[in-house]
C-alpha positions in Angstrom: 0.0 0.0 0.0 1.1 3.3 -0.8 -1.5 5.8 0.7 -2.1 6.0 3.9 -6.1 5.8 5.3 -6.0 8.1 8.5 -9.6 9.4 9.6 -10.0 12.8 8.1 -11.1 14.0 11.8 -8.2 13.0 13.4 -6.1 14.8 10.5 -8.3 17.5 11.5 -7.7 17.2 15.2 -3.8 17.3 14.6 -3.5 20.3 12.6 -5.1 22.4 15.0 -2.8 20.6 17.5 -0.3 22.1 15.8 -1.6 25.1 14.4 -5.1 26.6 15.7 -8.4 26.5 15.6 -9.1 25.1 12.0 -12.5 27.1 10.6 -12.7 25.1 7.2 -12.2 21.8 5.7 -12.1 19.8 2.6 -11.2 17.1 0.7 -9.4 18.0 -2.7 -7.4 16.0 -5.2 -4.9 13.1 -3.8 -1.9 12.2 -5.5 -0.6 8.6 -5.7 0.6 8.3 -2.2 -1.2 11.1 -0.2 -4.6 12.0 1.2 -5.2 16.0 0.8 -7.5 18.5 2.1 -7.9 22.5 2.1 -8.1 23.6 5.3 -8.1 27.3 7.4 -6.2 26.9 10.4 -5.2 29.8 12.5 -6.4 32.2 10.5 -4.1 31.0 7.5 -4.7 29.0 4.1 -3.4 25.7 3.9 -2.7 22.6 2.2 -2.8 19.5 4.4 -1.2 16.3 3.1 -0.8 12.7 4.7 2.3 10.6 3.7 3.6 7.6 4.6 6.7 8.9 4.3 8.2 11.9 5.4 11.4 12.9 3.4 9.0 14.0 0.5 7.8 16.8 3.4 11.0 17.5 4.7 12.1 18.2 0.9 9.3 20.9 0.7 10.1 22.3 3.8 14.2 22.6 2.3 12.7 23.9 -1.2 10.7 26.4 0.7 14.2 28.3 1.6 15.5 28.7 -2.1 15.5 31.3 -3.6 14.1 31.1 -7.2 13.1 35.0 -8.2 10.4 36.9 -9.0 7.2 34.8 -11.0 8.0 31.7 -9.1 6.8 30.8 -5.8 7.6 27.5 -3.4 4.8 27.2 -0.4 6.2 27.6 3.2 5.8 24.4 5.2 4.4 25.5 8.7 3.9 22.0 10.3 5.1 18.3 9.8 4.3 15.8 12.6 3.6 11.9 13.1 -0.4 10.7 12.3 -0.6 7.3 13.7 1.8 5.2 11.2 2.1 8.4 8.7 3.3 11.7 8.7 1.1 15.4 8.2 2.3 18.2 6.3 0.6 21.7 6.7 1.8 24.2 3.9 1.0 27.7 2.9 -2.2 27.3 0.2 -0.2 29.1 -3.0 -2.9 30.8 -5.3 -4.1 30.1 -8.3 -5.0 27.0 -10.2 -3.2 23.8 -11.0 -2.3 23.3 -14.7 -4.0 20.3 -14.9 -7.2 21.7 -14.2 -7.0 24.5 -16.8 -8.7 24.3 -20.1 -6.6 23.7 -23.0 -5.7 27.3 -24.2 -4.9 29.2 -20.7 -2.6 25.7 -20.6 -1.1 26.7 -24.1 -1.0 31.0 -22.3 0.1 29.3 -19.3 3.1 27.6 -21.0 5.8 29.9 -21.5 5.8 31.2 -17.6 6.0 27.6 -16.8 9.0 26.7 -19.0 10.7 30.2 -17.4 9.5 29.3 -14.2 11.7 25.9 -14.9 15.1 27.7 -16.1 14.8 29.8 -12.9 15.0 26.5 -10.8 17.6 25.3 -13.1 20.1 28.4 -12.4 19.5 28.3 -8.9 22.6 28.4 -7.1 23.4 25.3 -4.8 25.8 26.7 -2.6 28.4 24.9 -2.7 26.2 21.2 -2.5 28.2 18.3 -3.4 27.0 14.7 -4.4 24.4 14.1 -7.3 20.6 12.9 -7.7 18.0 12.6 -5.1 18.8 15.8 -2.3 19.1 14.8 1.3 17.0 17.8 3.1 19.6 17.9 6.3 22.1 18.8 4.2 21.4 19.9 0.9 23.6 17.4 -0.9 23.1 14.7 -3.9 22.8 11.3 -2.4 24.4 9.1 -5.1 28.5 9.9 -5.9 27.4 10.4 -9.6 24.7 11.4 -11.6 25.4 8.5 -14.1 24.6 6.4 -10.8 21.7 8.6 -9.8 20.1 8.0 -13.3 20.4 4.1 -13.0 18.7 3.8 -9.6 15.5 2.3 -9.9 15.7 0.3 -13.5 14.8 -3.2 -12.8 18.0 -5.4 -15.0 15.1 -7.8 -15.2 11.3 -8.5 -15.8 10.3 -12.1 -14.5 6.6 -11.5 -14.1 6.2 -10.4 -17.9 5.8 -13.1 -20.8 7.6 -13.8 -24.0 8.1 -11.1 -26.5 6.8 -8.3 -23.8 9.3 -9.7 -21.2 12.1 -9.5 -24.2 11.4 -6.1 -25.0 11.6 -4.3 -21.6 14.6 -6.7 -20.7 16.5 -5.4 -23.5 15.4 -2.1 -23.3 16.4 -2.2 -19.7 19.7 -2.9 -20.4 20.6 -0.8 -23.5 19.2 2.3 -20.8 21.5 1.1 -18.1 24.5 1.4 -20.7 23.6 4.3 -22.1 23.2 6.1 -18.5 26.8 4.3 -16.8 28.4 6.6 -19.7 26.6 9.9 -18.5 29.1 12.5 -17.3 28.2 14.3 -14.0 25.7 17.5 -14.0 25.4 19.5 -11.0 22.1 22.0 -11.1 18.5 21.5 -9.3 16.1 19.5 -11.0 13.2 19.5 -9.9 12.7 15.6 -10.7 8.4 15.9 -11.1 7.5 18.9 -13.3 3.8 17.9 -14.2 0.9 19.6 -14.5 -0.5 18.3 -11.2 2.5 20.2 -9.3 2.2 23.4 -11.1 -0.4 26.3 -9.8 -0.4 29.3 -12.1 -2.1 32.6 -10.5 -3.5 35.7 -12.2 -1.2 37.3 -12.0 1.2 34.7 -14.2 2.8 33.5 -10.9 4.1 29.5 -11.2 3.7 27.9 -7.9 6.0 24.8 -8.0 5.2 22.0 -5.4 5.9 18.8 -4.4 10.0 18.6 -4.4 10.5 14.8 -3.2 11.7 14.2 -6.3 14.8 17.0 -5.8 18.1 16.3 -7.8 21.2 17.4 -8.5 22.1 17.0 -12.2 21.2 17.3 -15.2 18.0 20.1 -16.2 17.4 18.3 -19.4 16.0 15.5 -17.0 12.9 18.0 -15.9 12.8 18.4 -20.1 12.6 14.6 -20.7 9.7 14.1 -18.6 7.8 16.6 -19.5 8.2 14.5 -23.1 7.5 11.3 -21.6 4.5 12.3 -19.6 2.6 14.3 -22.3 2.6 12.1 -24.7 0.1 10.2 -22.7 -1.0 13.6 -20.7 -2.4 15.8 -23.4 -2.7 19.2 -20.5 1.4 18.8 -20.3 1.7 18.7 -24.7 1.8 22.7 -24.1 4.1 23.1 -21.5 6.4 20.3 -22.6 6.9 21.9 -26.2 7.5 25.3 -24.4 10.7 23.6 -22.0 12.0 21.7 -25.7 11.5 25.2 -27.7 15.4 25.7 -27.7 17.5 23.9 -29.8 19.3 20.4 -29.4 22.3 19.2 -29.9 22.6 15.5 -31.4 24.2 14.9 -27.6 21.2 16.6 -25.6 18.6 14.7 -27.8 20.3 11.2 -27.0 20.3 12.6 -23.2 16.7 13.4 -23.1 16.0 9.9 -24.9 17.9 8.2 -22.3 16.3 10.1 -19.1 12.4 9.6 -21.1 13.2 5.8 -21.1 14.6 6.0 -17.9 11.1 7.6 -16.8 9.3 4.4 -18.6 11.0 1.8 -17.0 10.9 3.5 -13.5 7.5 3.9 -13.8 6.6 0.6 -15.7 8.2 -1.3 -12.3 5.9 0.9 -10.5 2.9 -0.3 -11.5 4.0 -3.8 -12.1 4.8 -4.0 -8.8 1.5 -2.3 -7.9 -0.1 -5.0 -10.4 -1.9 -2.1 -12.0 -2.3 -4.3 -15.3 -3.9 -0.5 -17.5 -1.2 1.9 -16.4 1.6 -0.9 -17.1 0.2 -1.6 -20.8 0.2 2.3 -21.3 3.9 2.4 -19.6 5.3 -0.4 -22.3 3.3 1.1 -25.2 5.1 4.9 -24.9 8.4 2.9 -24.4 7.4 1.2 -27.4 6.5 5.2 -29.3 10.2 6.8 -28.6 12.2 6.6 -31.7 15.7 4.9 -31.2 17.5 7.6 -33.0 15.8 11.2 -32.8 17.2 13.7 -34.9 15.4 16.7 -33.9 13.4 17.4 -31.1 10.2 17.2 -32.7 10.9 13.5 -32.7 10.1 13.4 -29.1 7.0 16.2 -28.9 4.0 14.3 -29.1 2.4 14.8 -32.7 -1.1 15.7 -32.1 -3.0 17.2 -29.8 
């Protein structure tokens, strides 16, 4: 199980623990792995999530200091405390509406603050951070001694519960990946690591709130790129915003690099939901693997074609 299942009330019960008097409450969209509400809690707008895990909150809470300029904005965590075996995050409610809930054209007007919004977290100075991939709140560093390494974690070398010609497919594709990513040389900026529409908020005033930063890297910004491509090519909200971050040209290097990090994405995710036994979203998974071209030669080759 992923999500936890914590009585609302007693969610309820612990924020104003920990905060106030709460004076409204609602249920709202959940992610994968957390149960979220709106809530007014002394006297201030939140967001209140319930994770199994807590070093996706203490990653927002280490986001929440950086400073990424004007037109982007990173809510403040106010609270994170135990919930019976899970954890509770309160966070400043940023305003504005996610980009997967917009209509199709404010997502195409939306797009080009979204892809600026996404160079500003890519120039953002690390302060002298060592190590690459996944970012270790306490400290600020990558976890993994190499990006190359960082890239790799989470492939699966192997496919035993798949059949025949489906089973041969992701096993070699698995492996040509793995080969391709040992040979990546080391990048050292933030990546966000889950730039999708759900984690996006854009306000009136053109403001892109970014959230969720458990996925936090050191390395390489084309990876932020690459999934945009992977995602909205099954996503059609993301089409827009992914041909805004891919607008600038490629180098014959850069497009085998955001090929390699797309796949990378498939298989991750594929394992996912195989190990979730999730039999649609694991045929979906192996038929975009199936869609990237081996040997792109522009970046068109990995836009989605149609909207």
């Amino acid at each position: 199980m992923w999500k936890p299942m914590i009585d609302a009330a007693l969610v309820r019960e612990q924020v104003a623990a920990l905060i106030g008097p709460v004076s409204a409450w609602e249920s709202i969209t959940e992610g994968e792995n957390s149960q979220a509400y709106n809530a007014v809690a002394g006297g201030r707008a939140l967001v209140v999530r319930v994770n199994l895990r807590r070093q996706g909150f203490d990653l927002d809470a280490w986001a929440g200091g950086l400073q990424l300029g004007e037109g982007v904005a990173v809510p403040e965590v106010v609270a994170v405390a135990a919930i019976g075996n899970a954890w509770c995050c309160a966070s400043t409610r940023l305003p504005g509406t996610r980009l997967c809930d917009l209509d199709m054209p404010a997502a195409v007007a939306a797009a080009p603050a979204v892809a600026e919004a996404l160079q500003r977290i890519s120039d953002t100075p690390l302060a002298g951070a060592t190590g690459y991939g996944g970012v270790d709140p306490a400290t600020g560093n990558g976890r993994s001694p190499s990006w190359a390494g960082a890239v790799a974690w989470g492939v699966p070398d192997a496919w035993p519960v798949l059949d025949g010609t489906e089973r041969q497919f992701m096993e070699d594709l698995s492996a040509a990946t793995l080969t391709e990513a040992a040979a990546l040389p080391d990048f050292a900026q933030l990546v966000h690591g889950d730039y999708s529409a759900d984690n996006l908020i854009v306000a009136e005033d053109g403001t892109i709130g970014v959230i969720d930063w458990e996925g936090a890297m050191i390395g390489d910004p084309l990876w932020d790129t690459a999934y945009q491509l992977f995602w909205s090519r099954a996503w059609p909200i993301m089409r827009p915003q992914a041909r805004a971050a891919a607008a600038a040209d490629c180098t014959p290097e850069a497009l085998q690099r955001l090929r390699c990090y797309m796949l990378v994405t498939g298989l991750r995710s594929a394992s996912f939901y195989l190990t979730g036994a999730r039999g649609p979203e694991l045929d979906l998974m192996i038929a975009q693997l199936r869609a990237i071209p081996d040997a792109p030669e522009t970046i068109d080759d990995l836009l989605p074609q149609a909207d």
